[in-house]
N, C-alpha and C positions, 0 to 999 in steps of 0.2 A: 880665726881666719880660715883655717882648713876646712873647719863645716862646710862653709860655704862655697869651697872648690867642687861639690856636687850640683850647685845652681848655675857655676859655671861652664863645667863640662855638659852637665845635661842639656843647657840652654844652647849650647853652641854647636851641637848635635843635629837638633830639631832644629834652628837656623842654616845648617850647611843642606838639610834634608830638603827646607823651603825654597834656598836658591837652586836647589835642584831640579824641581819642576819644571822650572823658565828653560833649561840645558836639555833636560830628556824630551821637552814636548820638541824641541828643533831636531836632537839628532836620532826622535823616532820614526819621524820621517822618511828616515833614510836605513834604519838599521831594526830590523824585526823582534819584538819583545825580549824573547827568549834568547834567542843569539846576543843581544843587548847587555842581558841579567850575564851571560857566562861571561863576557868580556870584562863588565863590569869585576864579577868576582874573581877571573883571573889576575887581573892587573891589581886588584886588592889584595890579593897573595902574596903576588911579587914583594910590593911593598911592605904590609906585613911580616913577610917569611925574611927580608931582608932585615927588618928592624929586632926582630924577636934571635934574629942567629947574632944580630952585634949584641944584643943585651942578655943572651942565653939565657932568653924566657921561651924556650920552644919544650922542655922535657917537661913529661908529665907521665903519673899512673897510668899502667896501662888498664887496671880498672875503672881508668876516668873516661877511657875512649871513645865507649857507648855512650854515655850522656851527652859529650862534646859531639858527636855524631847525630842524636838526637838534638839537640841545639844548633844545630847547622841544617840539619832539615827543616826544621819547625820555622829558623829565625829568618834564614834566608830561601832556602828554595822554594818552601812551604808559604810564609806572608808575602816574601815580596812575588813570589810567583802568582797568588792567586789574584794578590792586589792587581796586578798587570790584565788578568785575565778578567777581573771581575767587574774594572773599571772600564773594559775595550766592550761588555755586555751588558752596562749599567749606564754609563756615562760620568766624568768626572765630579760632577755634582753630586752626586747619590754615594757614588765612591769615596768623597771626602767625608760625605757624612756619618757613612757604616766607621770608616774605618775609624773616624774619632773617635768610638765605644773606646780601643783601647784603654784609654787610660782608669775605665769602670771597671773592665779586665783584668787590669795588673791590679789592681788593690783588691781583685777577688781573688786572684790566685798567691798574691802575697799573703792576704789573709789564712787563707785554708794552708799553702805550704810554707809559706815563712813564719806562721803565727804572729805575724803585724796585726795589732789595733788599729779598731776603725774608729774614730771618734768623732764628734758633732764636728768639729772645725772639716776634720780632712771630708766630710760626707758633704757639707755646706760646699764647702769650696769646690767640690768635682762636680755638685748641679749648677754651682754657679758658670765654672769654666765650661760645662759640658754646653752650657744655654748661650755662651757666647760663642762656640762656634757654628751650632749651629744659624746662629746672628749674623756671620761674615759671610757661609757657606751658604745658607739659604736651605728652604725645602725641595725638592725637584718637580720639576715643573712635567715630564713628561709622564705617561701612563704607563702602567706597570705591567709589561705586555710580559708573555714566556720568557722570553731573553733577560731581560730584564726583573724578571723576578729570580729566575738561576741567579743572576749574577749576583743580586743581595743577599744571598745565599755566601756565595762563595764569596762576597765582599765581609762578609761576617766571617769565615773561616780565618781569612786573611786580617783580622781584628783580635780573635783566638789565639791562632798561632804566634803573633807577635808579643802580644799579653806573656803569653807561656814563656816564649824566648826571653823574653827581659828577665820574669823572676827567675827562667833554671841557671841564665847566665848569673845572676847574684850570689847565685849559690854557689856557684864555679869557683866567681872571683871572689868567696873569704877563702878560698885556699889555695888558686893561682893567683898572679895576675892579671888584671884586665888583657894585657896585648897575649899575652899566654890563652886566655879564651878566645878573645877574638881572633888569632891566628888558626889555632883549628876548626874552629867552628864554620870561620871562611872555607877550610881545605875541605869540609865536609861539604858547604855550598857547594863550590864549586863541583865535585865530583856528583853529587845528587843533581845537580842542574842540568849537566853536559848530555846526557840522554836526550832530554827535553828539547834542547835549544842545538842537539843535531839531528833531527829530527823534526824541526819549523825550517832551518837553513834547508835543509834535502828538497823541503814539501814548498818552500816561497821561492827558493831558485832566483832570489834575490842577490846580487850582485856589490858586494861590500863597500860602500864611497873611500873616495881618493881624495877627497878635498881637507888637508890636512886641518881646518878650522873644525868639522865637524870630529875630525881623530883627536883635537883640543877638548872636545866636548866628550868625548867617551874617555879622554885623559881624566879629566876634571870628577866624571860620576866616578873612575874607577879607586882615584886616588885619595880625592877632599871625600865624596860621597860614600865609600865606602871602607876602606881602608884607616880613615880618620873619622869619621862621624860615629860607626860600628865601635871603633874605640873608645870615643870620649862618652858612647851615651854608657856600652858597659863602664868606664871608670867613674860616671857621674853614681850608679850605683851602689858604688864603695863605701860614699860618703851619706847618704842619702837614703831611706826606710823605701821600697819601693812603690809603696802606696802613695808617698806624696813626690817625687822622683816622678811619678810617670804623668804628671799634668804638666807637665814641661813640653811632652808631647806636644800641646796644643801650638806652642810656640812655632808649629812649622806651617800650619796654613797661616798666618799671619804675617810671615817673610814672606812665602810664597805668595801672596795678594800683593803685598806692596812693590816688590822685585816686577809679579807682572803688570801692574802702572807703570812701573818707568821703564820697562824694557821690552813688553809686548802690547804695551798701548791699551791692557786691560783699567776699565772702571772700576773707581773705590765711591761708594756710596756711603750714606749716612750709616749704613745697617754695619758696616767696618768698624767705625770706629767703635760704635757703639756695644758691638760683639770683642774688638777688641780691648776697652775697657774691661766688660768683664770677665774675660780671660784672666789679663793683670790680677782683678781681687782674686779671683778663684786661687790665683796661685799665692797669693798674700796672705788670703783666707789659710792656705795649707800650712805657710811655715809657722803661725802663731801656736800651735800646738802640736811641732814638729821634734819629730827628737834625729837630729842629724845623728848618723851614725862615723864615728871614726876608723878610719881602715887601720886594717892588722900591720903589725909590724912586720917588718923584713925576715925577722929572727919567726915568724910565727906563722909566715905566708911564702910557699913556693917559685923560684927562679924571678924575684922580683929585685935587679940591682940598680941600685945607687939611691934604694929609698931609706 
């Protein structure tokens, strides 16, 4: 039954990721990317730094610093920054589709740094999932002017970067645990971001909302979206080879579509379901020649209590 606590944590990841979209497309509105991202990864701290001091998973090597540091660049200021950026000069369309590469990504960089096997099942299953979302998302319809060609540029950085974060945090977590990574990692976000997004507040002279619904809504990214999600996809990685671990990904345009049907009045077309079927195999496809991984013991694995 444990195995399968990595389909559950992954999956509920990339679901909280999807009902995300419906919350950030309302309170970007009102709240400038960047300034956005730091809020976000503040309040994720908070939470984090609170959870990791009660379960005294916050000590680590200080030779682990620099990778945890690299991993907080890479995972968060780096992907989701450029994501932000790349999708405001690409359009969400194009955006969902660059960034779906990920999970081709993580099973090349697991390969080369984890030496994970790639096998006929997990290679079937990632064209089959890769063709279904492009199924649901579609191809973009507009021309690929200068802007828009940067931006799939940088929309592909932001597919890089995540890829890389998934497998270095793997590596982390066989010798932390998962809230052990994700709390530094965050603390690196946050500190690498803060340049960035005071330096969009200075330049947009934009004016912070008071409408405590929309402050629910940067509650919600900071806490569900980041703070828990960042958690459960590192801890889905414990149980789980990251090669087949990262088509779980896919699982969040999918929520995403259906959330915005019933709550921003978006259409689901035939091309949904049909993209969302094969989503499903791809990722069925994956676990038939799966070798779930079990996580290390307590006795084996750094500031990890009460496992």
């Amino acid at each position: 039954m444990k195995s399968w606590l990595g389909v559950i944590y992954l999956s509920a990841a990339a679901a909280i990721w999807g009902g995300m979209y419906v919350v950030s497309k309302i309170v970007l509105d009102y709240i400038p990317p960047w300034v956005l991202l730091e809020l976000r990864f503040i309040i994720g701290l908070v939470v984090l730094g609170i959870w990791a001091w009660y379960q005294k998973a916050w000590h680590i090597d200080k030779k682990d610093l620099f990778l945890l540091a690299i991993i907080g660049l890479v995972g968060y200021t780096g992907s989701i920054g450029l994501q932000f950026l790349g999708t405001d000069l690409s359009g969400a369309s194009l955006g969902s589709l660059i960034t779906s590469a990920s999970p081709a990504l993580i099973s090349f960089f697991a390969w080369w740094l984890l030496r994970e096997r790639l096998n006929t099942w997990k290679i079937t299953s990632l064209i089959v999932a890769t063709l279904g979302v492009v199924t649901v998302i579609g191809l973009p319809q507009q021309s690929m002017g200068s802007a828009s060609f940067m931006g799939s540029w940088i929309l592909f950085g932001a597919a890089i970067t995540w890829a890389l974060y998934t497998v270095l945090s793997r590596i982390q977590t066989q010798k932390y645990s998962s809230l052990t990574v994700t709390t530094w990692a965050n603390s690196f976000g946050v500190l690498f971001t803060l340049p960035i997004a005071s330096w969009e507040y200075v330049q947009s002279d934009v004016q912070l909302p008071t409408d405590p619904l929309l402050w629910m809504g940067v509650g919600y990214i900071g806490i569900i979206s980041t703070a828990l999600a960042f958690y459960f996809w590192n801890k889905g990685f414990e149980y789980m080879e990251a090669s087949t671990g990262s088509l779980f990904f896919f699982v969040q345009p999918l929520v995403g579509s259906v959330l915005g049907y019933f709550l921003l009045n978006e259409s689901l077309t035939w091309k949904f379901f049909v993209g969302a079927f094969l989503i499903c195999i791809g990722i069925y496809f994956s676990t038939l020649d799966s070798r779930f991984v079990q996580p290390l013991s307590a006795k084996s694995k750094t500031n990890e209590r009460g496992s």
